[in-house]
C-alpha positions in Angstrom: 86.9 105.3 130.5 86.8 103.9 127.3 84.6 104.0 124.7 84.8 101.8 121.6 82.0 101.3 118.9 83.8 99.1 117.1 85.6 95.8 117.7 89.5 95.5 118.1 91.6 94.5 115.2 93.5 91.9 118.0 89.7 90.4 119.1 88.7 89.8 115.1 89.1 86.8 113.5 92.0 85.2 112.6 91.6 85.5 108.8 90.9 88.9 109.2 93.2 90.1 111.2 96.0 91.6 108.6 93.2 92.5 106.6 91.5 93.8 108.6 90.0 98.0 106.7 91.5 99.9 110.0 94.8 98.3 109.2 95.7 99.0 105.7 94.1 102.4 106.1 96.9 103.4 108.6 99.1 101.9 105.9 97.5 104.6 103.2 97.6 107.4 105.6 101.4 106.6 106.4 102.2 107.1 102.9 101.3 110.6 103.1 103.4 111.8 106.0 106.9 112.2 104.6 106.6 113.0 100.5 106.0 116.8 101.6 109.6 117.1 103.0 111.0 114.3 100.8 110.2 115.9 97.5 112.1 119.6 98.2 115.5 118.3 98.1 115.8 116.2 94.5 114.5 119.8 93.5 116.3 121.7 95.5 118.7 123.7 92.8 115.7 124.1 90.7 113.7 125.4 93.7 116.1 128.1 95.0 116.7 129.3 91.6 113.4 129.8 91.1 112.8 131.9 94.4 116.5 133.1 95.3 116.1 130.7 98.9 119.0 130.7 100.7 120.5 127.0 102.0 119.2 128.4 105.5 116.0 129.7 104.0 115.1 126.3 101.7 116.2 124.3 105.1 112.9 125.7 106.2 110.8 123.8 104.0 111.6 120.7 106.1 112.2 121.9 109.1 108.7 123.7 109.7 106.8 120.6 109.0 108.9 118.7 111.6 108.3 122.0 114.1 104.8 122.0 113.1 104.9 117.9 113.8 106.4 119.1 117.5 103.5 121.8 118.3 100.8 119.7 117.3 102.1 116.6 119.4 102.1 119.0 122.2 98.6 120.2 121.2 97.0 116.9 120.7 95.6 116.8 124.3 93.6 120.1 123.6 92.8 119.3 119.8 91.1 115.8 120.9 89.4 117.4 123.4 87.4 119.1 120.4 87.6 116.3 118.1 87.6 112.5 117.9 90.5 110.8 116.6 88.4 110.1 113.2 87.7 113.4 113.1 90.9 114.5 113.6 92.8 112.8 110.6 90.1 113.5 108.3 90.7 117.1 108.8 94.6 116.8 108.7 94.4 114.9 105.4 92.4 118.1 103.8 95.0 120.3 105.7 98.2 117.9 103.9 96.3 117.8 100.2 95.2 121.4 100.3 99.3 122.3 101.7 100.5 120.3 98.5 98.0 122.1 96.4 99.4 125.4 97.7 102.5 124.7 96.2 100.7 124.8 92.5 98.6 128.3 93.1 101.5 130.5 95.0 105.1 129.2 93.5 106.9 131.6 95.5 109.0 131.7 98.6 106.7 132.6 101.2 103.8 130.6 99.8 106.2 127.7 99.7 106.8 127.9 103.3 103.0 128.7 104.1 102.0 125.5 102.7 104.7 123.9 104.8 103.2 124.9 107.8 100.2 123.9 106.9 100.7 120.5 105.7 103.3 119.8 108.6 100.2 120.9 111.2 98.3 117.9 109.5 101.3 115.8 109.8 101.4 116.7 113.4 98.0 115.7 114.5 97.7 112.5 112.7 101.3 111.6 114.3 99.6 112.3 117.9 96.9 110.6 118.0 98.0 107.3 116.0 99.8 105.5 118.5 96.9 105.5 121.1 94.9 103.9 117.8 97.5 101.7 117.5 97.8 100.7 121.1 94.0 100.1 121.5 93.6 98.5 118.1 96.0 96.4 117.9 97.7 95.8 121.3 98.8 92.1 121.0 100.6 93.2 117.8 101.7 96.5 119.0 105.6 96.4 117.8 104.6 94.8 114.3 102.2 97.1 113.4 103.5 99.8 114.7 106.8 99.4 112.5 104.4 98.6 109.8 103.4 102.4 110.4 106.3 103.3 110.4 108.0 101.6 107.1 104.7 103.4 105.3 106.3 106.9 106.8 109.6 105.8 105.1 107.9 104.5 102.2 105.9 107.5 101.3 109.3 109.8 102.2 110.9 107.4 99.6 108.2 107.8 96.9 108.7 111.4 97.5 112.5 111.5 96.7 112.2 109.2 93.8 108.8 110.3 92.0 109.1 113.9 91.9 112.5 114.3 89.9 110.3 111.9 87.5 107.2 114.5 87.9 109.3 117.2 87.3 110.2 116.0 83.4 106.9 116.5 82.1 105.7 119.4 84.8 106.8 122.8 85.9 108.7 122.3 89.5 105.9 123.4 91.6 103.3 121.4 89.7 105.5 118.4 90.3 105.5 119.1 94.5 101.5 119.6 94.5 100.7 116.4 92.4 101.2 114.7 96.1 97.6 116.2 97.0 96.2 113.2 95.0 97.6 110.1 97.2 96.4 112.2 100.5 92.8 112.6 98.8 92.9 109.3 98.1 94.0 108.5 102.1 91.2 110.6 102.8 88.1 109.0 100.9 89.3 105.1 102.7 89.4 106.6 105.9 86.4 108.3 105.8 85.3 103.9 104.9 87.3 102.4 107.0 86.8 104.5 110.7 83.3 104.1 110.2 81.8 103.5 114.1 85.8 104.3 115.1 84.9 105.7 118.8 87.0 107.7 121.2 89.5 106.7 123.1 88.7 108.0 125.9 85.8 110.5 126.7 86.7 114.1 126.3 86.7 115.0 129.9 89.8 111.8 130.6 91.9 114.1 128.2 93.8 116.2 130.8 97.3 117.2 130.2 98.5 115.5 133.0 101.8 116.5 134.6 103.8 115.2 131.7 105.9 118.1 131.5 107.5 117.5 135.1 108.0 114.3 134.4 112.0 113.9 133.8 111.3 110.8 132.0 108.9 112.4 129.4 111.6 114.8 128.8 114.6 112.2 128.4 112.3 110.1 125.4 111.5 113.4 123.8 115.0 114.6 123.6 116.0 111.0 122.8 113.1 110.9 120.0 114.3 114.5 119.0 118.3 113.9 118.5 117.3 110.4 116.5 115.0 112.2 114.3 117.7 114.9 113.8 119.4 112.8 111.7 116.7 111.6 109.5 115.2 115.0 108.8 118.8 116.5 108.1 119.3 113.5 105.8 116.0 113.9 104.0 117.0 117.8 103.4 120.6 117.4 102.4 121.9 114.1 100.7 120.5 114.6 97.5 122.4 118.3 97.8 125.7 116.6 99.2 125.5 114.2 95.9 125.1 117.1 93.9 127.8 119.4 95.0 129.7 116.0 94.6 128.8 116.2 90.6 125.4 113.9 90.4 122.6 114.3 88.5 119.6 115.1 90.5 117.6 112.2 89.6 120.5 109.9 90.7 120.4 111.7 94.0 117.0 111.6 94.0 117.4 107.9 93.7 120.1 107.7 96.6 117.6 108.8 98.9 114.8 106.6 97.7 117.7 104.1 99.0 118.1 105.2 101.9 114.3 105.2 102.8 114.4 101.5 101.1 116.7 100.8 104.1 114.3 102.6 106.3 111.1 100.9 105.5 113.1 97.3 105.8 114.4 98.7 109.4 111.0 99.4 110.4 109.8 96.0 109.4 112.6 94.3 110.6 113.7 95.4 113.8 110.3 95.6 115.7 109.6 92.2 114.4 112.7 91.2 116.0 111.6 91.9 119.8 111.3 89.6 122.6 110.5 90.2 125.7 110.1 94.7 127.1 113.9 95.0 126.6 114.4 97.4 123.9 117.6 98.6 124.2 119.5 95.8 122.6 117.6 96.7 119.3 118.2 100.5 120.0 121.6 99.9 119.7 121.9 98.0 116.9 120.2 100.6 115.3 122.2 103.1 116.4 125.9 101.1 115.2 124.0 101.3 111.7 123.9 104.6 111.8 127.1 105.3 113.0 128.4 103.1 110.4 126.4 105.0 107.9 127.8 108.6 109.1 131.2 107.7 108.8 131.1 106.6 105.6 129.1 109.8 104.4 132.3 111.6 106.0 134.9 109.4 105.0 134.2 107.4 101.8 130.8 109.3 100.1 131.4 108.4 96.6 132.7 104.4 97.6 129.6 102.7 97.9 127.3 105.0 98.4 124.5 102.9 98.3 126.2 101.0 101.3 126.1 104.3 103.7 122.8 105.0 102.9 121.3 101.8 103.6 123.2 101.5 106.8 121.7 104.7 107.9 118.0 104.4 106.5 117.9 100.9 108.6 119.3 102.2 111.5 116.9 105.5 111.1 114.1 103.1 110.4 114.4 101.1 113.0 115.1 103.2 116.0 111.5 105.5 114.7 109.3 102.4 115.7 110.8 100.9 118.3 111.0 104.7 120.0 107.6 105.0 119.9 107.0 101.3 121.3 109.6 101.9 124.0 106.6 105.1 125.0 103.9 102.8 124.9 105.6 100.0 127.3 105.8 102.7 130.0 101.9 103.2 130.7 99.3 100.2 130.4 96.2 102.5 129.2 96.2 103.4 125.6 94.6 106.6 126.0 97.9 107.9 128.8 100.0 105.6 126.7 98.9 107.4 123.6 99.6 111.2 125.6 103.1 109.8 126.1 104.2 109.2 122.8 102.7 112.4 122.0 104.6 114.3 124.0 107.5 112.7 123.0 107.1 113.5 119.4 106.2 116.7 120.6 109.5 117.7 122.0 110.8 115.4 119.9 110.0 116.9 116.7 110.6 120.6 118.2 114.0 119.4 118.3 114.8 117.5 115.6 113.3 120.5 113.2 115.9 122.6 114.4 118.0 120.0 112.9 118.1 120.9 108.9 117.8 124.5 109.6 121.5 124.2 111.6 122.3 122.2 108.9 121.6 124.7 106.4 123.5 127.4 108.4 126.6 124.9 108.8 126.6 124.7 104.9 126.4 128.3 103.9 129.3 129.0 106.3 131.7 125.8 105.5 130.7 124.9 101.7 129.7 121.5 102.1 127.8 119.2 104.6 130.6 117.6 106.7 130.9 119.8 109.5 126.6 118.3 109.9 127.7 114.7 109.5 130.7 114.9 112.4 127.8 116.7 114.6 124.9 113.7 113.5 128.1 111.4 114.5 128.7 112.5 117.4 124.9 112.8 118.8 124.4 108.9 117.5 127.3 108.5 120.3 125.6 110.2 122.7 121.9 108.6 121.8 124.2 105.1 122.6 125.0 106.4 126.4 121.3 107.4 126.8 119.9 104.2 125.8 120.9 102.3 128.8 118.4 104.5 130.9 115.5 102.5 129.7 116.0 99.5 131.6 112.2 98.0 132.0 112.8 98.2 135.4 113.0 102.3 135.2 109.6 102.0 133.4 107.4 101.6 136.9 110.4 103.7 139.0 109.8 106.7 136.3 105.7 106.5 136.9 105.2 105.8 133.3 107.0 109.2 132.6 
């Protein structure tokens, strides 16, 4: 059953359809998701000066938000049985701001990864229940606006790489990591305007958790979610640090990465906007050869055109995010079972690819550098290549939606 108090984006006017509050308040909200793992890693030397971190230990400050982002998928059947959606990212807003301001009040390891955790459970929820918003809001646009979500992610991950070495000039470092409360306060207040009369999905008692974890098929796009965002949060954590072993300047690094999300956000944009027709895979791919492209040249060529690699790979990051999370949605019809799909895809998704900078981080301590972590990213972009011809449309209805 579903109940809706208020009237599709897709069934407004035409004139108000991309202006439409709902909209640009996803865009807002979007912003928020990435600048708490984003702004670590300009400040990283600083950071583990500061608390004597170890690579494996710092690795932690982007790899328990992406955990937390997995367990909170997984737990977004049981958390929407106790709260509507608007209710929901209200509350994870509060829990991102106040895990930003954390960072200002406690400055020291263990406080540091305690507002991790914190603002990565926020993070989570808001990640699980926004594609079934999307879906029911905005179904005959689903792709576009769902990579419009998606380039705000990258955008807001880019903002984070690129503002807070700029922060950090006039601010002590852990003042320049909890200025990014304001922009989720600010989320906060229009989406307490805009979700006014937002209803539920479904009722609380349609919420089951399903049989989603026997499903092979649910396990194949969460591991094929997982290894894709692998790379991105390994990239997030450690290019600025490659660059600077390498002899840059933070804030050039810090830059390099605000690249590479540029690429991200125009991938996102791009490549759903590019669909025709429930055949994904040919756009998979293509974002996948980006990323390979962009690997290799981190291995082979890292200070000739840099700016080249890390395009390739924020496109072919960007891209893939979206169109993952639209390849979910085409397997079910109902936005609410459609909605626990992708959420259990970034739930075992995320577990996975959190693991991701924390090996990366143990890889570096033992080798020196961060090559040994590009081969590995290269070689599981091969891999992610062989998996994508499983999802043939046709294996959508032979899979059961999962």
């Amino acid at each position: 059953m579903v109940e809706n108090h208020s009237q599709p984006a897709d069934q407004a006017p035409v004139a108000r359809r991309w202006f439409h509050p709902l909209l640009w308040a996803l865009v807002l909200i979007g912003l928020n998701m990435r600048p708490l793992l984003t702004s670590v890693g300009p400040l990283l030397p600083t950071l583990r000066q500061a608390t004597g971190l170890s690579f494996g230990g710092a690795a932690l400050l982007t790899a328990l938000p992406v955990l937390m982002m997995g367990l909170m998928a997984l737990a977004g059947g049981w958390v929407n049985r106790l709260l509507s959606e608007r209710a929901s990212v209200l509350l994870s807003l509060l829990a991102i701001a106040l895990g930003a301001l954390w960072r200002e009040l406690a400055p020291d390891s263990v406080q540091l990864l305690l507002s991790a955790v914190l603002g990565g459970l926020g993070i989570g929820v808001i990640q699980a229940v926004m594609p079934g918003i999307i879906k029911h809001h905005f179904l005959k646009r689903m792709a576009l606006v769902a990579g419009l979500w998606s380039a705000a992610l990258m955008g807001g991950g880019g903002l984070g790489a690129a503002v807070t070495p700029w922060l950090n000039r006039g601010h002590d470092w852990h003042s320049a990591l909890a200025w990014w409360a304001l922009p989720a306060l600010a989320a906060l207040v229009v989406w307490l305007w805009a979700s006014r009369g937002l209803g539920r999905l479904t009722s609380p008692a349609g919420r089951q958790a399903g049989s989603l974890f026997r499903s092979p098929r649910a396990w194949l796009l969460g591991i094929y979610f997982g290894l894709i965002n692998g790379g991105y949060a390994s990239l997030i954590a450690w290019l600025p640090p490659y660059y600077m072993q390498l002899g840059w300047q933070p804030q050039a690094s810090g830059v390099l990465l605000a690249l590479m999300t540029l690429g991200q956000v125009a991938g996102a944009l791009a490549l759903p906007a590019l669909a025709r027709g429930h055949d994904r895979r040919p756009l998979l791919w293509a974002a996948l050869i980006m990323q390979l492209v962009g690997f290799i040249g981190l291995i082979g060529w890292p200070l000739q055109t840099p700016w080249l690699w890390a395009l390739l790979a924020g496109v072919g990051l960007g891209g893939a995010f979206p169109l993952c999370l639209v390849l979910a949605l085409d397997h079910l019809p109902q936005p609410a079972a459609a909605g626990r799909l992708v959420a259990f895809m970034q739930g075992i998704g995320f577990l996975l690819a959190g693991v991701a900078p924390y090996i990366s981080g143990l890889l570096r301590d033992y080798s020196g550098g961060f090559l040994l972590d590009w081969q590995l990213h290269t070689l599981l972009v091969l891999l992610l290549m062989a998996l994508t011809a499983r999802f043939h449309p046709r294996s959508y209805r032979q899979s059961g939606g999962g």
